[in-house]
DRENDO-703982 format. One record per residue (C-alpha): residue number from 1; x, y, z. Coordinates in Angstrom, 3 decimals. Layout:
BEGIN
n  px  py  pz
NUM  X  Y  Z
...
//
This chain:
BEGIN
n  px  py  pz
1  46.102  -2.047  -39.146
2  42.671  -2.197  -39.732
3  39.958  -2.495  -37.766
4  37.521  -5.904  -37.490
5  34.054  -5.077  -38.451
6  31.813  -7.814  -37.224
7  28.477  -6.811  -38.536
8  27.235  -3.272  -40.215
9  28.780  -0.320  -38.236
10  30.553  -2.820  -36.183
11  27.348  -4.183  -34.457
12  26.930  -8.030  -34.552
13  23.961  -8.720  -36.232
14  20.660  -10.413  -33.943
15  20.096  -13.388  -34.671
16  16.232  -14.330  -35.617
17  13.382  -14.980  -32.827
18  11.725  -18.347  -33.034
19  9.249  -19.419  -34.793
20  5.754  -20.162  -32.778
21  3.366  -22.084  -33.836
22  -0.432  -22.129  -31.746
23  -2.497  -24.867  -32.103
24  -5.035  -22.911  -31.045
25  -5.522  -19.189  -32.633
26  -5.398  -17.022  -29.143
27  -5.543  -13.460  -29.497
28  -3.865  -12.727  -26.277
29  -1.421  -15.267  -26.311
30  -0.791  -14.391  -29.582
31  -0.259  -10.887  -28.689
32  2.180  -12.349  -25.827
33  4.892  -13.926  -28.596
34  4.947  -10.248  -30.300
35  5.594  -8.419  -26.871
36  7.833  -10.877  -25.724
37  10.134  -11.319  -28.852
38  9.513  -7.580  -29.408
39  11.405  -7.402  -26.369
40  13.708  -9.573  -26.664
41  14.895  -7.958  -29.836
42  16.086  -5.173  -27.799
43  17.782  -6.898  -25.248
44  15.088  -6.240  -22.664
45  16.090  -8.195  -19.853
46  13.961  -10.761  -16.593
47  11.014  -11.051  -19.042
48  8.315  -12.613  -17.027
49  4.174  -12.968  -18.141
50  1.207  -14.186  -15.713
51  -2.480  -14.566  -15.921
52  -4.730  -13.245  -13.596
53  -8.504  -13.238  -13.439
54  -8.739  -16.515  -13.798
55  -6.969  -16.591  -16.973
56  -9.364  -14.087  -18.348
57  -6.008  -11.180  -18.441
58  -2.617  -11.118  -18.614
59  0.592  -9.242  -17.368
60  3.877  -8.801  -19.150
61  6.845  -7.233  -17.216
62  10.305  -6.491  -18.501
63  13.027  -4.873  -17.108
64  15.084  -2.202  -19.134
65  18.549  -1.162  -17.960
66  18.458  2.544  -18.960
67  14.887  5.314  -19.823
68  16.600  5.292  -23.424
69  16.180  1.083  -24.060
70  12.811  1.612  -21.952
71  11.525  3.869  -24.395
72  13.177  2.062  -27.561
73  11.588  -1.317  -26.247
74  7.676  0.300  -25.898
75  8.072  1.727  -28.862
76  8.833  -1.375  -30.469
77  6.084  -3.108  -28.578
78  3.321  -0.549  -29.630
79  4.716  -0.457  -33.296
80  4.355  -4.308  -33.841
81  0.863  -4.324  -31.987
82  -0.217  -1.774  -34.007
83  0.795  -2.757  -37.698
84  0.835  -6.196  -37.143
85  -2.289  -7.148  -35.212
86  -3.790  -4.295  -35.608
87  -3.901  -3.290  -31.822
88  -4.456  -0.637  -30.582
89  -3.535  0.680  -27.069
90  -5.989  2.117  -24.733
91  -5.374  6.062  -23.928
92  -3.421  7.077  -21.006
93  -5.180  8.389  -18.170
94  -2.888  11.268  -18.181
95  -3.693  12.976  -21.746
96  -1.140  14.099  -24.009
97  1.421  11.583  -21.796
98  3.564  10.121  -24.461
99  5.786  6.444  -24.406
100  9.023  9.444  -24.253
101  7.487  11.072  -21.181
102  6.590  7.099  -19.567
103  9.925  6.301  -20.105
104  11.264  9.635  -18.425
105  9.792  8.455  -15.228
106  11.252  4.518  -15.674
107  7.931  3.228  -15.803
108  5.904  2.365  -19.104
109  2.787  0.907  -18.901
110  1.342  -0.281  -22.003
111  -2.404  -1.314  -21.832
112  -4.474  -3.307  -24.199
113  -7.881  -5.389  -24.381
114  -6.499  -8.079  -21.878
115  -2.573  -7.548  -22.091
116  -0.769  -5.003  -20.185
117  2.392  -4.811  -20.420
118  4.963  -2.904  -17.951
119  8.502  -1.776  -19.201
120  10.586  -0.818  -16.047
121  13.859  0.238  -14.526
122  15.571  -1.688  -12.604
123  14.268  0.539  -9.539
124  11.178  0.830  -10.461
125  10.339  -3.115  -10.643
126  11.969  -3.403  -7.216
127  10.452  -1.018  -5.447
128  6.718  -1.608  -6.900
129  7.304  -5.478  -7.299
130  4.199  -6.146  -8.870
131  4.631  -9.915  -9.528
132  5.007  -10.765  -5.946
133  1.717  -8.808  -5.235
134  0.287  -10.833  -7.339
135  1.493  -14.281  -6.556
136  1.969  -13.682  -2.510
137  -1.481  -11.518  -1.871
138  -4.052  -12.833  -4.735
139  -4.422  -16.663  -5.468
140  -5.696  -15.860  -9.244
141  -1.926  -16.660  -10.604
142  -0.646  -18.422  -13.514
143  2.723  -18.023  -14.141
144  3.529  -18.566  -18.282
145  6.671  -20.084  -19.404
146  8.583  -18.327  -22.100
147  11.041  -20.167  -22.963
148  10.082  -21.446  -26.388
149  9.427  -17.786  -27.191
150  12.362  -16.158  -26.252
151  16.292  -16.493  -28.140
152  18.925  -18.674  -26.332
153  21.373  -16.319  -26.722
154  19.278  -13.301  -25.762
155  18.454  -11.572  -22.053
156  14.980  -12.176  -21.868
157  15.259  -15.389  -19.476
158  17.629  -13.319  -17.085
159  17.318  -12.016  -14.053
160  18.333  -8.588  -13.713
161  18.866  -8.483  -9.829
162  21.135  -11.875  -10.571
163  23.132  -10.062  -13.503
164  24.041  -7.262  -10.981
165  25.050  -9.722  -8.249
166  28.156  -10.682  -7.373
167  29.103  -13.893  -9.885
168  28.020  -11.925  -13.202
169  29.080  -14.950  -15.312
170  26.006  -16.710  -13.883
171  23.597  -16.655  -17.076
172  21.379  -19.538  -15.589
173  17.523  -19.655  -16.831
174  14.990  -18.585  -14.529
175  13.336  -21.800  -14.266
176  16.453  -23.181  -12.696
177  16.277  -20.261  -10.117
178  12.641  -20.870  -8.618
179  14.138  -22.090  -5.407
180  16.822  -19.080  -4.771
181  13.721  -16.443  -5.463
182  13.253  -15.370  -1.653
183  16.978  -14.967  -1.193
184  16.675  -13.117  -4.484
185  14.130  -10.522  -3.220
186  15.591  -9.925  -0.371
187  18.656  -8.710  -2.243
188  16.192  -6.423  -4.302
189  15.957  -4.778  -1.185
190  19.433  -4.392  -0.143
191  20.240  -3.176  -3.751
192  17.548  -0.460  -3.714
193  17.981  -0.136  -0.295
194  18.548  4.253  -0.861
195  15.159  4.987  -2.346
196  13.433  5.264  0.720
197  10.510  7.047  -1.169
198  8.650  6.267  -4.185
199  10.896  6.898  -7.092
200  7.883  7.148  -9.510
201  7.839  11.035  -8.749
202  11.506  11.413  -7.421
//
């Protein structure tokens, strides 16, 4: 017998990211396609982006399913930022906190001249739920679609509270899901329901 190799060391290969065009150069938006695809690459999963202050900033979240792919995916993130556009992120306010020791806690928050981008557990996005804060209690909201950015066949346009529900066949894009989002959240909270404190420092 011997055994099918599908790609090298028996890992199908990824396929390619898309190819965006602006028609406008946009620093920021710009900066989006490379966190977002960055991402994406790694099989970050429920990518989502917004702009707040009046369009002025913006805010990336994405969901990773384990501290390792947290840390591989803001890693990638700062790498590409860094060598390709020259970015260069703004210093923790804890010093000598490394991406590793972020990703430790589930929680890596990667901050830039207006892009910051948050790389969570599945936990911690739940339980701090930033996007709702900023769509239910602040009218400055713009949500950005990311469609044309992200693969087909990739995990970026999934929800993760979905993929852990009961039907996990159900792969259907979040913009087809808008109108089961408050039955979604309130799952969030039946699914986290045991971290009664604030797993940040648990």
């Amino acid at each position: 017998l011997r055994a099918r190799v599908d790609g090298p060391y028996g890992v199908l290969p990824e396929s390619p990211s898309p190819l965006v065009e602006l028609e406008e150069k946009d620093p920021v938006l710009e900066a989006l396609i490379h966190v977002v695809q960055a991402a994406d690459n790694k099989r970050g999963m429920d990518i989502s982006a917004f702009w707040v202050r009046e369009g002025f900033e913006m805010i990336v979240l994405i969901t990773a399913l384990s501290r390792p792919q947290l840390q591989a995916i803001a890693l990638e993130i700062e790498s590409r930022l860094r060598h390709r556009l020259r970015m260069k992120r703004r210093k923790s306010q804890w010093p000598g906190q490394t991406i590793r020791d972020e990703a430790s806690m589930g929680w890596s928050c990667l901050v830039y001249p207006r892009i910051t981008i948050n790389v969570m557990t599945p936990v911690q996005r739940s339980y701090y739920d930033i996007e709702s804060i900023w769509r239910d209690d602040n009218e400055d909201y713009e949500k950005v679609p990311l469609h044309e950015i992200l693969r087909e066949e990739g995990f970026g346009n999934l929800r993760i509270t979905k993929e852990l529900g009961a039907d996990p066949n159900d792969v259907t894009p979040r913009d087809e899901q808008e109108e089961a989002e408050a039955q979604v959240h309130e799952d969030d909270e039946d699914l986290y329901e045991e971290d009664e404190e604030d797993p940040f420092w648990s």
